[in-house]
Structure formats: C-alpha cells, structure tokens
C-alpha positions in Angstrom: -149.0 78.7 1.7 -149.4 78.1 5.2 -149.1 74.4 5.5 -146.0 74.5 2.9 -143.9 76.9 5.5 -145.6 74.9 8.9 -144.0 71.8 7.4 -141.0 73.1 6.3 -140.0 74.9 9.3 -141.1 71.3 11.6 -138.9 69.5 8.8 -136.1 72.1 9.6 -136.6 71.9 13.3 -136.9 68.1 13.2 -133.2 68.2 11.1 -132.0 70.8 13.7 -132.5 68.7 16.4 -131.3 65.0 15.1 -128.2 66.8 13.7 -127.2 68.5 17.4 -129.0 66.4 20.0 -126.3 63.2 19.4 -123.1 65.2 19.3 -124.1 67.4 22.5 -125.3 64.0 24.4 -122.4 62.4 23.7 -119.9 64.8 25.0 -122.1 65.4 28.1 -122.7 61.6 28.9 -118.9 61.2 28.5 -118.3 64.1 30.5 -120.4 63.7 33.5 -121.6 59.9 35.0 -123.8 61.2 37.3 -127.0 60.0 37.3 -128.8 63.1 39.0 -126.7 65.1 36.6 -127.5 62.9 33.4 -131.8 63.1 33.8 -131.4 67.1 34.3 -129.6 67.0 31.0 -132.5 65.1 29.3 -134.7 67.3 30.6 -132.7 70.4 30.0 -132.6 68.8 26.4 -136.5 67.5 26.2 -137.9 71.0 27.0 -136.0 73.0 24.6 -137.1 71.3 21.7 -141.3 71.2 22.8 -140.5 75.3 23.2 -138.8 75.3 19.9 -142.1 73.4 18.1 -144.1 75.7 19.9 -142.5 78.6 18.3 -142.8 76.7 14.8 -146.3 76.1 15.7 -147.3 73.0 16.6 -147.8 71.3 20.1 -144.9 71.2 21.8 -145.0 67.8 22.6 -143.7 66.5 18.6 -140.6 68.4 20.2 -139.9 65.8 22.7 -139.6 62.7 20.2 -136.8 64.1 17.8 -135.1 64.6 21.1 -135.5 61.4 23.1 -134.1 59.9 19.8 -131.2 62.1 19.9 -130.5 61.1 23.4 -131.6 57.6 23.9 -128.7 56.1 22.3 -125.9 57.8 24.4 -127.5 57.5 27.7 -129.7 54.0 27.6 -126.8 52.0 29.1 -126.7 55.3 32.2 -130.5 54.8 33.2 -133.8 53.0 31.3 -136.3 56.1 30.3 -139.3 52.6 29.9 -139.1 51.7 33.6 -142.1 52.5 35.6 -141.8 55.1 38.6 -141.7 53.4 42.0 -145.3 54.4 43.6 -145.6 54.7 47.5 -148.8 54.8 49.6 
C-alpha cells in the first residue's frame, strides 16, 4: 500500500508541476527581461518543487527536473542553464 500511494502522489506532483510551471514561466519571462530578475524566478520555481517532493517523500532533488523542464523552454533563449560558472583564483 505504501509504494501504490508514494507513486501516485510523485505521479500527481510530477502532473502538478508540468501542468503550472510552463504557463507561470511564460507570463513571467514575458513580463520581466531581466536577467537578475529571470534566475531568482528559476530558483524561486526550482526550490518549491524539491520542498513539494520532500513532502511526498522522496529526495527533494526529483523535484528539480519536472521543473527545469517546465522552465527551460521559456527562458533558454534569456540565459544557457549548461554553461559552466566562470572560476577566479
């Protein structure tokens, strides 16, 4: 019984968050061309969804994926999440 209510609830979660994640991301990157402004929303967007698999419980990180999907296609032309960080020293 457990494992039949741990996957439906991730299946619901996962649903939850591809449904919403592309229609908020697409007003907000339409709204606001900031870049600054546009990786706090992915964050602000990223985090949510690891706390929300948390609370169905699993690792918080399957959370991130559904929502970098969700994003990724509104915001890859804005800023490229593959490049690598600039490393000084």
């Amino acid at each position: 019984m457990f494992w039949v209510l741990l996957v439906a609830k991730v299946v619901l979660l996962f649903g939850l968050i591809i449904f919403l994640m592309p229609r908020i991301s697409r007003w907000f990157f339409r709204t606001y061309e900031d870049a600054v402004m546009q990786f706090i929303f992915v964050l602000a967007m990223v985090f949510p969804g690891g706390g929300l698999m948390e609370l169905v419980g699993m690792e918080g990180i399957f959370g991130s994926f559904p929502c970098r999907a969700g994003i990724e296609s509104f915001c890859s032309s804005c800023f490229s999440f593959d490049e690598p960080a600039g490393v000084c020293g």
